[in-house]
PQR file with spaces between the fields and no chain letter, atoms N, CA, C, O and H, PARSE charges and radii, in Angstrom:
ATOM       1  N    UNK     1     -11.430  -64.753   25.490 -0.4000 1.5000
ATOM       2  CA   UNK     1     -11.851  -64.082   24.281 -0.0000 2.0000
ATOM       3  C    UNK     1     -12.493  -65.115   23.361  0.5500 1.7000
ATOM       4  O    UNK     1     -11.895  -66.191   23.372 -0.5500 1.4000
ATOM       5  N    UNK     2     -13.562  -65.054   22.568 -0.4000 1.5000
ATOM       6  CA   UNK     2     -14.273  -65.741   21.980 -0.0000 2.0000
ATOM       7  C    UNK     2     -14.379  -65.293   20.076  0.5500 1.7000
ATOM       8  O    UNK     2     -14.918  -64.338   19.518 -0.5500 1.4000
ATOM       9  H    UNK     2     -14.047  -64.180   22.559  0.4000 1.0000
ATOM      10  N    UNK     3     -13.900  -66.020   19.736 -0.4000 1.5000
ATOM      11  CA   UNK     3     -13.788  -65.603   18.244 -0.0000 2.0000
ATOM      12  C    UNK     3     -15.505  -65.076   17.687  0.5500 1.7000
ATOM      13  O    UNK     3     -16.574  -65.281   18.262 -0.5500 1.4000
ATOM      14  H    UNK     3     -13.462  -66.796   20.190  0.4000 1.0000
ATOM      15  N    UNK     4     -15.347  -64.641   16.900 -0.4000 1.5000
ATOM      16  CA   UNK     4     -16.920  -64.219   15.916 -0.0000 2.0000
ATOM      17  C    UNK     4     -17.159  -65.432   15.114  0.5500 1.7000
ATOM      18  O    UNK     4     -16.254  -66.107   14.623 -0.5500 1.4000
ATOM      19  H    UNK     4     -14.479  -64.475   16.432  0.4000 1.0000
ATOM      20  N    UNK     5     -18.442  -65.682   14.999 -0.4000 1.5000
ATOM      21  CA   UNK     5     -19.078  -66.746   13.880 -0.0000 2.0000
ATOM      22  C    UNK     5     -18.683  -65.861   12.480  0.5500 1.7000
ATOM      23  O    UNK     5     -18.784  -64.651   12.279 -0.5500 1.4000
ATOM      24  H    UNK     5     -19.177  -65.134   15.397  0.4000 1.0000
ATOM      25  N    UNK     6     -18.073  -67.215   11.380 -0.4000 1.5000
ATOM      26  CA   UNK     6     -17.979  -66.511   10.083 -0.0000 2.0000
ATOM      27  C    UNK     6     -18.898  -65.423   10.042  0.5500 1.7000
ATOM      28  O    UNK     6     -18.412  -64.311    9.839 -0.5500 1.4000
ATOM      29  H    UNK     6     -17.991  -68.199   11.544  0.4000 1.0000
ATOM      30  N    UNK     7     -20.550  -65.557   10.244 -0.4000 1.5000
ATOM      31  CA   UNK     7     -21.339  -64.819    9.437 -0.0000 2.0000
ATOM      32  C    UNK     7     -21.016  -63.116    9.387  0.5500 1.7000
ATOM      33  O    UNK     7     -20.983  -62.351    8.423 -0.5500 1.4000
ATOM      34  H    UNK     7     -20.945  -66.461   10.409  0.4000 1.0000
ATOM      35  N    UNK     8     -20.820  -62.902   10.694 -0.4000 1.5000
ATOM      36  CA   UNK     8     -20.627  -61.632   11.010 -0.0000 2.0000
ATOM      37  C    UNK     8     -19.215  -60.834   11.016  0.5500 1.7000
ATOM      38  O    UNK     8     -19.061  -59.798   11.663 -0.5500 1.4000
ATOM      39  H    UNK     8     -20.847  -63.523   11.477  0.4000 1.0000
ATOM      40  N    UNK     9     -18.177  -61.443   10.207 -0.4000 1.5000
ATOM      41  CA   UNK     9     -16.749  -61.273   10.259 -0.0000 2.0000
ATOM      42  C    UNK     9     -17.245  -60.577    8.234  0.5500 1.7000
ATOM      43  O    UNK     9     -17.770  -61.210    7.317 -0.5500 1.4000
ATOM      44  H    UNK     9     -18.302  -62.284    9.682  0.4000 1.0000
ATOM      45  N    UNK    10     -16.690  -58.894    8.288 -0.4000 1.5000
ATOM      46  CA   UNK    10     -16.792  -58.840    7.241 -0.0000 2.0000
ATOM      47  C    UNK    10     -15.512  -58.815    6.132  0.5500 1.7000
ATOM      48  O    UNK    10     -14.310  -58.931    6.368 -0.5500 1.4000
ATOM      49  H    UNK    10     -16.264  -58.380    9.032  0.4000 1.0000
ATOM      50  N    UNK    11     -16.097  -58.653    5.035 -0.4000 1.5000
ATOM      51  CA   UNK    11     -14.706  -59.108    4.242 -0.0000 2.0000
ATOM      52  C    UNK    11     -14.340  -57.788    3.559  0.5500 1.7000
ATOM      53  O    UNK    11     -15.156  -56.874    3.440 -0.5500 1.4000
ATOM      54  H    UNK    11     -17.074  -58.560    4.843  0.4000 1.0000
ATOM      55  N    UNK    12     -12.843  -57.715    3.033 -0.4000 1.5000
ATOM      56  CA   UNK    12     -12.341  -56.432    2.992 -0.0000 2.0000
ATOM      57  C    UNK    12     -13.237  -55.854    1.074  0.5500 1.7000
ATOM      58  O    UNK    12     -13.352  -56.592    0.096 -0.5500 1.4000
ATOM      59  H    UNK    12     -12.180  -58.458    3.130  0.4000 1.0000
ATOM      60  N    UNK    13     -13.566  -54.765    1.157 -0.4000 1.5000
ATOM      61  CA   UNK    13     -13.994  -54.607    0.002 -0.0000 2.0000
ATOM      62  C    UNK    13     -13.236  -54.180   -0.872  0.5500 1.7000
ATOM      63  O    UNK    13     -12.324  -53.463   -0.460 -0.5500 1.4000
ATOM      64  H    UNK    13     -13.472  -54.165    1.952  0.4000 1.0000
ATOM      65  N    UNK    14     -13.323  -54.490   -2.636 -0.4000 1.5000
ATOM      66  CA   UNK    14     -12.326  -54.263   -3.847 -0.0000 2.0000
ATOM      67  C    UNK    14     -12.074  -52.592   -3.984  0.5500 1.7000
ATOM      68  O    UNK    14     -11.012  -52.020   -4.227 -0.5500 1.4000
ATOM      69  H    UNK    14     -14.064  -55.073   -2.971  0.4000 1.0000
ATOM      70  N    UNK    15     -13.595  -51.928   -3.714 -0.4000 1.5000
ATOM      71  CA   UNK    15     -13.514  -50.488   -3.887 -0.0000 2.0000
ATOM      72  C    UNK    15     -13.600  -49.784   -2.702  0.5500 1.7000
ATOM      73  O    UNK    15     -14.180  -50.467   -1.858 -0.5500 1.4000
ATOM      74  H    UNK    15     -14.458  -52.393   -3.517  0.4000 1.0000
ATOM      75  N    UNK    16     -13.210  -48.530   -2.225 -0.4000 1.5000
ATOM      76  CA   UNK    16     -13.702  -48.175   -1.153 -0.0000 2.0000
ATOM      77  C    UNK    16     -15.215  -47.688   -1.087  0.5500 1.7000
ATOM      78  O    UNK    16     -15.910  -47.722   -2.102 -0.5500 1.4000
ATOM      79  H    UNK    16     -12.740  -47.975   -2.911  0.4000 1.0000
ATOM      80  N    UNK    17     -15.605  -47.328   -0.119 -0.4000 1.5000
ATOM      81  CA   UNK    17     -17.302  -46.782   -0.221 -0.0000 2.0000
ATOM      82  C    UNK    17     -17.017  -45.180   -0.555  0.5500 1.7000
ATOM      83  O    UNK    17     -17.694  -44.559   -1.375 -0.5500 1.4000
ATOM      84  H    UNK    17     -15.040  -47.301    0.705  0.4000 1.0000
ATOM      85  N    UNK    18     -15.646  -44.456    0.380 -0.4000 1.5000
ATOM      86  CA   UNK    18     -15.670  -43.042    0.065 -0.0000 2.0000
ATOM      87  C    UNK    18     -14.988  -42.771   -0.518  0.5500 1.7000
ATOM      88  O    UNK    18     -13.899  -42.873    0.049 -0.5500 1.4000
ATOM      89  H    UNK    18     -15.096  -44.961    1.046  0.4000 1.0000
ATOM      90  N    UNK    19     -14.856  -42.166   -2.172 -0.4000 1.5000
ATOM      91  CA   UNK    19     -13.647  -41.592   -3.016 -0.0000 2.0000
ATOM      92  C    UNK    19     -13.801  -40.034   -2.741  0.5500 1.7000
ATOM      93  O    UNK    19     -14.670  -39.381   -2.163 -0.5500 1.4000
ATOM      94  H    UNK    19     -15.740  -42.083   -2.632  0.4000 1.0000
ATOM      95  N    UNK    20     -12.583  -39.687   -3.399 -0.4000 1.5000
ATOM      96  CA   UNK    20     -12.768  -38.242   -3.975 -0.0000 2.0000
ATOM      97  C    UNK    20     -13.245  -37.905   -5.522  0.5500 1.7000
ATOM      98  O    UNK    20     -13.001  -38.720   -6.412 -0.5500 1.4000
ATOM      99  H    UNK    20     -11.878  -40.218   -3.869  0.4000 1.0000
ATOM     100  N    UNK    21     -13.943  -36.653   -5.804 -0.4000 1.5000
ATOM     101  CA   UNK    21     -14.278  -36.441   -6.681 -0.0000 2.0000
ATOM     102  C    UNK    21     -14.128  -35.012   -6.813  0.5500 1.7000
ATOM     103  O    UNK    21     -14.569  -34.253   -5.951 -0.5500 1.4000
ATOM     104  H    UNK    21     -14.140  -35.991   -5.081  0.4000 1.0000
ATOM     105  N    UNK    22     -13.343  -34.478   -8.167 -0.4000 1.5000
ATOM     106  CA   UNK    22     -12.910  -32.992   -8.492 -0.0000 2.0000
ATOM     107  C    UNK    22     -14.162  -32.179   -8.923  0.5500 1.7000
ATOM     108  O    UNK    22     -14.732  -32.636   -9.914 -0.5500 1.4000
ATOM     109  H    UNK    22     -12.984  -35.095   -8.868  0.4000 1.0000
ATOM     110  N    UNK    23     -14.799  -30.854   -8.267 -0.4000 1.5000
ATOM     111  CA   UNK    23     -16.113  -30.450   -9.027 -0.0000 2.0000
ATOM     112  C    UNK    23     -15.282  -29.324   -9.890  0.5500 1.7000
ATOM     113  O    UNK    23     -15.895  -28.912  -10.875 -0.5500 1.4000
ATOM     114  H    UNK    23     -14.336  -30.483   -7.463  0.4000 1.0000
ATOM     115  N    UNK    24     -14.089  -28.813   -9.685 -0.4000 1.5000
ATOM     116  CA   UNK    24     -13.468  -27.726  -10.578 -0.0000 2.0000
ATOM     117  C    UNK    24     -12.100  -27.634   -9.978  0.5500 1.7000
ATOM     118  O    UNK    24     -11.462  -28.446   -9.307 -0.5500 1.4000
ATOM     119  H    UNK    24     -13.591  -29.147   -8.884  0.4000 1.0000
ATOM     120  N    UNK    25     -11.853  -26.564  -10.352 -0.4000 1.5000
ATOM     121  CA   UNK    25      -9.894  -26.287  -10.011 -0.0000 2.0000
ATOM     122  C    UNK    25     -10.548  -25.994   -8.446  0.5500 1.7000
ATOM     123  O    UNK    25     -11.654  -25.569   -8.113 -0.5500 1.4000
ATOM     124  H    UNK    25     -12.371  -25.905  -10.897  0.4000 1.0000
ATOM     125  N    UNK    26      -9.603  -26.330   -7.808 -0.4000 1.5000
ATOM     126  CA   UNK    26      -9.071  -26.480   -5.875 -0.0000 2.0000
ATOM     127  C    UNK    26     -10.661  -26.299   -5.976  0.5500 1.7000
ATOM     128  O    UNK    26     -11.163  -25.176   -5.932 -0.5500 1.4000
ATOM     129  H    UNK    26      -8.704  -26.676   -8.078  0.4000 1.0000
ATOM     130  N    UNK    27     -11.568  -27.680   -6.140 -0.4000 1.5000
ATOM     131  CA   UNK    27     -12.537  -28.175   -5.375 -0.0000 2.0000
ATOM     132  C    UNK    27     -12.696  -29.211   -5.130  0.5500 1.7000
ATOM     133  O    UNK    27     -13.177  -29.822   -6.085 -0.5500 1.4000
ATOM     134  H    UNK    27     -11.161  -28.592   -6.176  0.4000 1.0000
ATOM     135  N    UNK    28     -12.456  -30.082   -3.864 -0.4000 1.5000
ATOM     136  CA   UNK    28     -12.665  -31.524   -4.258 -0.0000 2.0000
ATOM     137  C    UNK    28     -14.112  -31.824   -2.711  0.5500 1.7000
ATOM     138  O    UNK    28     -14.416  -31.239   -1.671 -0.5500 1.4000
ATOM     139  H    UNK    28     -12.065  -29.586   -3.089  0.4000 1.0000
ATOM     140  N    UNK    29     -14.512  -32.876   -3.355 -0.4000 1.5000
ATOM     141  CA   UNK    29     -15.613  -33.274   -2.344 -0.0000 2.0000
ATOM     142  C    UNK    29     -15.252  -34.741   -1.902  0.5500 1.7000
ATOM     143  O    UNK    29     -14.341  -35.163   -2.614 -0.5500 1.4000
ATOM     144  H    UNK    29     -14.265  -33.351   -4.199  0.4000 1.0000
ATOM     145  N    UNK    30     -15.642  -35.609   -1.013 -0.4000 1.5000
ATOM     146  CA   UNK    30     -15.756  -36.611   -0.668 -0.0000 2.0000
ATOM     147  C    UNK    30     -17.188  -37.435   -0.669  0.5500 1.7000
ATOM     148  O    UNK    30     -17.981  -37.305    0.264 -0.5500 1.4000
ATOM     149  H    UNK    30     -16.383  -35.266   -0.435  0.4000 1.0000
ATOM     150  N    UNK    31     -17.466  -38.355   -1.880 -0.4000 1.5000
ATOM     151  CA   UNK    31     -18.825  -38.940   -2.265 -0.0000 2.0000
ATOM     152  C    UNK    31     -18.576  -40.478   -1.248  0.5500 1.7000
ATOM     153  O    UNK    31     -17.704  -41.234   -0.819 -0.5500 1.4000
ATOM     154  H    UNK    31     -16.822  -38.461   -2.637  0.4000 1.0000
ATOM     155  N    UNK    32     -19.782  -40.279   -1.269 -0.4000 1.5000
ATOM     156  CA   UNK    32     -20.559  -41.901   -0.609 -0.0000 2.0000
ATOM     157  C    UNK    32     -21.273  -42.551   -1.634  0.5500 1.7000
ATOM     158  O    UNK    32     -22.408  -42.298   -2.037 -0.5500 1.4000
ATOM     159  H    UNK    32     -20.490  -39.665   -1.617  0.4000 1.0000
ATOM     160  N    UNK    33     -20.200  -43.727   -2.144 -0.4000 1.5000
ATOM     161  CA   UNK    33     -20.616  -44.562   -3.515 -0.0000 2.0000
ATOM     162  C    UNK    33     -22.015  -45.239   -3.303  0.5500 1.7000
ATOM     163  O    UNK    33     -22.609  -45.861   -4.183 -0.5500 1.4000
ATOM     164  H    UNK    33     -19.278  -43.933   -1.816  0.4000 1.0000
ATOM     165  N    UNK    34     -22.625  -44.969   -1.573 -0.4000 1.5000
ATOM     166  CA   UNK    34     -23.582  -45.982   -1.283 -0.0000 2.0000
ATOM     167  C    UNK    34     -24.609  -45.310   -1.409  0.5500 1.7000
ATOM     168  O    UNK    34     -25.437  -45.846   -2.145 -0.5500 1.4000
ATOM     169  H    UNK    34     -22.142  -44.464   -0.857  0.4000 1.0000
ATOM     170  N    UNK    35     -24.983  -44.069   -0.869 -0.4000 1.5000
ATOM     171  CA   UNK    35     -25.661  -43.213   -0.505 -0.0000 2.0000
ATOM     172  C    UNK    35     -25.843  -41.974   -1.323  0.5500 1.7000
ATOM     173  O    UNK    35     -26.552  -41.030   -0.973 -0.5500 1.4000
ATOM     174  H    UNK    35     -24.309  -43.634   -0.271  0.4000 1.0000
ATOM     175  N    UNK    36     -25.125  -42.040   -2.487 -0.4000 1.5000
ATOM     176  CA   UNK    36     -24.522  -40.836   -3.115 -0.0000 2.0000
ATOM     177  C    UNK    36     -24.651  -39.353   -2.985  0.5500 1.7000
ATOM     178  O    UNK    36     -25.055  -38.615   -3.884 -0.5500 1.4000
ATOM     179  H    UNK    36     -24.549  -42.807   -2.771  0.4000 1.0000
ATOM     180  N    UNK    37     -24.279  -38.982   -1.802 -0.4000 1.5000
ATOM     181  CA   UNK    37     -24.170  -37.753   -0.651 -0.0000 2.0000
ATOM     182  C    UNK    37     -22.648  -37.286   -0.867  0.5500 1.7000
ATOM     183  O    UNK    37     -21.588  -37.836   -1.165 -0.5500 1.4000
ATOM     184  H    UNK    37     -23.951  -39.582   -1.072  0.4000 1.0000
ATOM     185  N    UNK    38     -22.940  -36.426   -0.664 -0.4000 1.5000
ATOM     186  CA   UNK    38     -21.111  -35.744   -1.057 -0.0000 2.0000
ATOM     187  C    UNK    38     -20.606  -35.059    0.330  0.5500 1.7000
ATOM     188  O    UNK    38     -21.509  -34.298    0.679 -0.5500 1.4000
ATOM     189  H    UNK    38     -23.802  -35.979   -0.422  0.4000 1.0000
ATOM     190  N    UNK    39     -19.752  -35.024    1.076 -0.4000 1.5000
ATOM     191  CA   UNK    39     -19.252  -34.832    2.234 -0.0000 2.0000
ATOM     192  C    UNK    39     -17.819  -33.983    1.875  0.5500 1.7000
ATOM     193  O    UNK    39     -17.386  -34.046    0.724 -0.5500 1.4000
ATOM     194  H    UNK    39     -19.018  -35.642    0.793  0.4000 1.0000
ATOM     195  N    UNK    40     -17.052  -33.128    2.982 -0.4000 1.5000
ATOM     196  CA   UNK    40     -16.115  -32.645    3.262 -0.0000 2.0000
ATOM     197  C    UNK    40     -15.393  -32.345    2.229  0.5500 1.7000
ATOM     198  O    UNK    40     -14.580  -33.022    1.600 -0.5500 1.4000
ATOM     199  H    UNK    40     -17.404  -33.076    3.917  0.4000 1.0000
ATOM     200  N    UNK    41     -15.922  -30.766    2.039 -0.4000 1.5000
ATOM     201  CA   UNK    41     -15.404  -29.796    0.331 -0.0000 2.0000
ATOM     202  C    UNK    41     -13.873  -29.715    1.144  0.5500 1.7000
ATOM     203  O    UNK    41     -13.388  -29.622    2.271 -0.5500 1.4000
ATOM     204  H    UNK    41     -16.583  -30.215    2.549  0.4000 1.0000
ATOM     205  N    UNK    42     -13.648  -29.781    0.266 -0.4000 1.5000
ATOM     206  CA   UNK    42     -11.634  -29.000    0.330 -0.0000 2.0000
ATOM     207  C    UNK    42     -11.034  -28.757   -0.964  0.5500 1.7000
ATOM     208  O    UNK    42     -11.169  -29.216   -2.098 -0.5500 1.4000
ATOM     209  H    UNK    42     -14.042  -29.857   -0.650  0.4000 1.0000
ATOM     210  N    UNK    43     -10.169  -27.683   -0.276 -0.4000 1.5000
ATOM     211  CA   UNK    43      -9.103  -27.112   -1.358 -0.0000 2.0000
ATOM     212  C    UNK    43      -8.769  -27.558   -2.278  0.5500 1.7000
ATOM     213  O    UNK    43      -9.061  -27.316   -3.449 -0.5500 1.4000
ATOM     214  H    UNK    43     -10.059  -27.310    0.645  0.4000 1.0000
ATOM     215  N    UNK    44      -7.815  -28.586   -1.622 -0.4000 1.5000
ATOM     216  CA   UNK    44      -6.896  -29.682   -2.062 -0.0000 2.0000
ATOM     217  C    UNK    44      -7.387  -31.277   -2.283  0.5500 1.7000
ATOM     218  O    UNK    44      -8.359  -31.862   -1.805 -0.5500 1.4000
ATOM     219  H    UNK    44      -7.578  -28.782   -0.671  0.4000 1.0000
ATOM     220  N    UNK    45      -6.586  -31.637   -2.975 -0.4000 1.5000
ATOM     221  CA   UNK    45      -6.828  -33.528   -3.394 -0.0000 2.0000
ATOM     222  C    UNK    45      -6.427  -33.887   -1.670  0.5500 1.7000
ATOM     223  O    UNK    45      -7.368  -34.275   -0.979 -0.5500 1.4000
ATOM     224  H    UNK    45      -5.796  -31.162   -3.363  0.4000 1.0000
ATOM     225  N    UNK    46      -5.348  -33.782   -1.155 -0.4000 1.5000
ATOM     226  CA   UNK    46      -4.123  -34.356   -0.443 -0.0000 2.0000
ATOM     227  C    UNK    46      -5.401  -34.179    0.874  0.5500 1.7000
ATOM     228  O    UNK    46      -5.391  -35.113    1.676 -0.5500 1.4000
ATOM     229  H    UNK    46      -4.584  -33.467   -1.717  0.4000 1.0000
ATOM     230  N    UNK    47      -6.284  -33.257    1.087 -0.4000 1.5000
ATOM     231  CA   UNK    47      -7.031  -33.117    2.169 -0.0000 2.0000
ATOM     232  C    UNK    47      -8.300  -33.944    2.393  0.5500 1.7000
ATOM     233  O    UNK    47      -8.812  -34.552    3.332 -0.5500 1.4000
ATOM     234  H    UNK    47      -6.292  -32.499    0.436  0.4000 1.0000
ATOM     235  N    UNK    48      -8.744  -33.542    0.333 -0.4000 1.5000
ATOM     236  CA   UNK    48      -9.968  -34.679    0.848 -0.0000 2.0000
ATOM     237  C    UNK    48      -9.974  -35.914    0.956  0.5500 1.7000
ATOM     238  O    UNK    48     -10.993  -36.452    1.389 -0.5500 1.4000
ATOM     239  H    UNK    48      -8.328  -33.047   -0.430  0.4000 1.0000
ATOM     240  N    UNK    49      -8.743  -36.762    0.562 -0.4000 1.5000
ATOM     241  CA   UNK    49      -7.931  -37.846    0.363 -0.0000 2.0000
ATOM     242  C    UNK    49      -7.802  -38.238    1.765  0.5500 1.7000
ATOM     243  O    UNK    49      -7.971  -39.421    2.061 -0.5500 1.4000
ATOM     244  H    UNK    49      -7.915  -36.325    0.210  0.4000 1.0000
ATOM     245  N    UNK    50      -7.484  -37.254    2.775 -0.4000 1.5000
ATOM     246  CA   UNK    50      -7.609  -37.712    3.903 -0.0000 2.0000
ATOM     247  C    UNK    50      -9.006  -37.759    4.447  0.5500 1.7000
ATOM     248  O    UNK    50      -9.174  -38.915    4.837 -0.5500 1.4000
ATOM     249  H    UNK    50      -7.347  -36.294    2.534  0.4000 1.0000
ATOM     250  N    UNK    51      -9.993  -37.111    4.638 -0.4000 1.5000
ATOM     251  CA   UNK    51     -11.212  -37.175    4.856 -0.0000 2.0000
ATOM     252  C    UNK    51     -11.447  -38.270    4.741  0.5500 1.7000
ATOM     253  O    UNK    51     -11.810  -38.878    5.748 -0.5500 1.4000
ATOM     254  H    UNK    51      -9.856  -36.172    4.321  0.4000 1.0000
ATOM     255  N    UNK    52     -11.288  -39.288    2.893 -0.4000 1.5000
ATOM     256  CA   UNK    52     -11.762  -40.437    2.827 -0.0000 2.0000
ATOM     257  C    UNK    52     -11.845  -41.397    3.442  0.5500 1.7000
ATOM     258  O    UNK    52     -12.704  -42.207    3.789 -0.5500 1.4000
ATOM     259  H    UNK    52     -10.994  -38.794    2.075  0.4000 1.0000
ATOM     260  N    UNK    53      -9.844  -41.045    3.646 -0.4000 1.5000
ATOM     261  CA   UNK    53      -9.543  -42.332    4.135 -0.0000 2.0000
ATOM     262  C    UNK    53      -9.693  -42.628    5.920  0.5500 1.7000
ATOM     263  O    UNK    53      -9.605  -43.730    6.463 -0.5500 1.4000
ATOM     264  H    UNK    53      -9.146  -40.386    3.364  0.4000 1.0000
ATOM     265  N    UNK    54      -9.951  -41.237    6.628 -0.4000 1.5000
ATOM     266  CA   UNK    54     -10.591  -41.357    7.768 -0.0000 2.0000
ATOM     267  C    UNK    54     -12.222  -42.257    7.497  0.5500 1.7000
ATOM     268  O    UNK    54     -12.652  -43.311    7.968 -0.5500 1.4000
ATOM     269  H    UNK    54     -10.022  -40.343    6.187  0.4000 1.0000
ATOM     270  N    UNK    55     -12.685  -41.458    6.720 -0.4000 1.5000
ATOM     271  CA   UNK    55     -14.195  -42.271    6.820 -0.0000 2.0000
ATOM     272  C    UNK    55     -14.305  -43.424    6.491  0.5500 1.7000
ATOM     273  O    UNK    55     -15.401  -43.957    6.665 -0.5500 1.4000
ATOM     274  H    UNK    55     -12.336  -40.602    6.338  0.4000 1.0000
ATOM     275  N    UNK    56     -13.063  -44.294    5.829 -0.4000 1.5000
ATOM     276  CA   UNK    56     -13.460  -45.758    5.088 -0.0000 2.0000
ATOM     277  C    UNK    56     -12.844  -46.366    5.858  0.5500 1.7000
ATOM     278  O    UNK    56     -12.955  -47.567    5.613 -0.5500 1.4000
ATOM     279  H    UNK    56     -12.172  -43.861    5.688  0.4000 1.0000
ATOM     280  N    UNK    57     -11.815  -46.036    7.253 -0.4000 1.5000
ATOM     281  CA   UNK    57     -11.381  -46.651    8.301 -0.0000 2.0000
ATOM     282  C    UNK    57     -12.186  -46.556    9.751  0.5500 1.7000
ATOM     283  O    UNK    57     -11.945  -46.998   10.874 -0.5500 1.4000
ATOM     284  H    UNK    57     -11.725  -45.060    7.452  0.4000 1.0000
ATOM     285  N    UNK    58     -13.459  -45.618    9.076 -0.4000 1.5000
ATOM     286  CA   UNK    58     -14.521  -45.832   10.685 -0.0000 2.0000
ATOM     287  C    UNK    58     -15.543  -47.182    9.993  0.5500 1.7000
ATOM     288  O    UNK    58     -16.279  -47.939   10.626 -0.5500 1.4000
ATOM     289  H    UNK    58     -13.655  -45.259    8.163  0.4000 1.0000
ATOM     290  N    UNK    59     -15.279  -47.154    8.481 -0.4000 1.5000
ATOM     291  CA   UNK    59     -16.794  -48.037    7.750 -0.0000 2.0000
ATOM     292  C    UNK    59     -16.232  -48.856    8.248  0.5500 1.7000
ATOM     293  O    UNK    59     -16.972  -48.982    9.223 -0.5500 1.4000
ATOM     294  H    UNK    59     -14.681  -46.539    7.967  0.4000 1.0000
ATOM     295  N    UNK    60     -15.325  -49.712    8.422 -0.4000 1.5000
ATOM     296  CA   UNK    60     -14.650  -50.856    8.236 -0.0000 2.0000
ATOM     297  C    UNK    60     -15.081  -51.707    9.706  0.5500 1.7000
ATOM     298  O    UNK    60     -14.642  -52.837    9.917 -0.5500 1.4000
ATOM     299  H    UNK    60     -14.723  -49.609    7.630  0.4000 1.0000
């Protein structure tokens, strides 16, 4: 097994790239802080919360 050169080893970021954001009562979306595209409406906080945190563990 051969380690990676620093350059290409990335570093953990302060914010995530995908939060949640409330558009009204039981609406929440999932934004792309990069792209600012809004992804996977749900009901609930607790759902799109997961969405995020699926998508900021494929960015990674």
């Amino acid at each position: 097994m051969t380690a990676r050169p620093p350059s290409t080893v990335t570093a953990p970021t302060a914010s995530p790239r995908f939060v949640v954001r409330e558009l009204g009562p039981r609406c929440f979306v999932v934004d792309d802080t990069v792209t600012q595209l809004s992804y996977d409406m749900s009901f609930t906080r607790k759902a799109a919360q997961g969405a995020a945190d699926r998508r900021n563990a494929r960015n990674v």
